[in-house]
C-alpha positions in Angstrom: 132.3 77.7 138.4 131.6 74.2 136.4 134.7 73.7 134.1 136.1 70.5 132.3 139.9 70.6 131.9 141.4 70.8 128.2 138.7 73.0 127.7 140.5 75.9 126.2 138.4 78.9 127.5 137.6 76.9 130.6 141.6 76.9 131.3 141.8 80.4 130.3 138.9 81.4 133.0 140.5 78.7 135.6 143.5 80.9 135.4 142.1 84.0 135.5 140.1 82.9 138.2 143.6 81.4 140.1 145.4 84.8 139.6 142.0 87.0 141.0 141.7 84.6 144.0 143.4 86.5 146.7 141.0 90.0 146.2 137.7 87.4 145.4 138.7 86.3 148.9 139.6 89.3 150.5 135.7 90.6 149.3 133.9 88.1 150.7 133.1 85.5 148.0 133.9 81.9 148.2 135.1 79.8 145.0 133.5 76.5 144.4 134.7 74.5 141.1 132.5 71.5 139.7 134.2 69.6 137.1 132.8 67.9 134.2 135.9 65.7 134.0 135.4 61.4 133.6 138.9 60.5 134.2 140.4 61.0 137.7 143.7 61.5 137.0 143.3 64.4 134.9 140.9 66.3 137.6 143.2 65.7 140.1 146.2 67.1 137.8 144.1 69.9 136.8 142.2 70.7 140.3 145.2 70.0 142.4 146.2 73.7 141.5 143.6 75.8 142.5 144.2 77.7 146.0 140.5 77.0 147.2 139.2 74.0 149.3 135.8 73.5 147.4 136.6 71.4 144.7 133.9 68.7 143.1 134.0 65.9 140.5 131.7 63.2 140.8 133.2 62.0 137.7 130.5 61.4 135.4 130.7 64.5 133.5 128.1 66.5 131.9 125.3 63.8 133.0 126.7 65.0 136.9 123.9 65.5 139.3 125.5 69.0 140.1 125.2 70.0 136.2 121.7 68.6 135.6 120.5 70.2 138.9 122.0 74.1 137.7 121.5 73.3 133.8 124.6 73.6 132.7 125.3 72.5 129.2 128.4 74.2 128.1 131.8 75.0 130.1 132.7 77.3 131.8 130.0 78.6 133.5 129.9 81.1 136.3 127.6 81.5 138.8 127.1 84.4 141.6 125.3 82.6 144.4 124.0 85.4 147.3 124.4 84.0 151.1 120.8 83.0 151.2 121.3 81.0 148.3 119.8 82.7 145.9 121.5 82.4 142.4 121.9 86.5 141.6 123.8 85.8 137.8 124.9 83.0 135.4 127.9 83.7 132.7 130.7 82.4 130.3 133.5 84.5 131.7 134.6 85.8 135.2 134.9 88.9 134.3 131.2 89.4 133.2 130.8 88.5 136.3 131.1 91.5 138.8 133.0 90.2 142.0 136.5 91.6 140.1 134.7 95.3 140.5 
């Protein structure tokens, strides 16, 4: 999921996401969150919460080498990645995207 915090439906996904963790563990899925934040303190306020490990900011935003390289342009933005790598879905909100079924 790429988010930027103070994003108001990126918060709103970010919890929703928080509160699903436990049964999009218990499936099989693994939660990666790449941050479009610039200031440190803020992602590590804001990312410091989640109950995942995989957490990335490189800190430069939406000019991030992780956002170029998927395309994103607005936050949030889910992806569903399959275990061969092979991007299966892209969407706004977690719960278009499937893995809460």
């Amino acid at each position: 999921v790429f988010y930027e915090s103070g994003c108001g439906n990126c918060e709103d996904e970010m919890l929703s996401l928080q509160t699903h963790y436990p049964d999009i563990k218990r499936k099989g899925f693994e939660v990666v969150s790449i941050s479009a934040d610039v200031d440190e303190g803020i992602y590590k306020n804001t990312s410091g919460s989640f109950p995942w490990q995989n957490r990335i900011c490189d800190l430069k935003g939406f000019s991030g080498d992780d956002f170029g390289n998927y395309g994103v342009i607005g936050t949030p933005t889910f992806f569903v990645i399959d275990g061969n790598g092979k991007v299966q879905g892209r969407y706004a909100r977690l719960e278009d995207t499937g893995v809460l079924n």
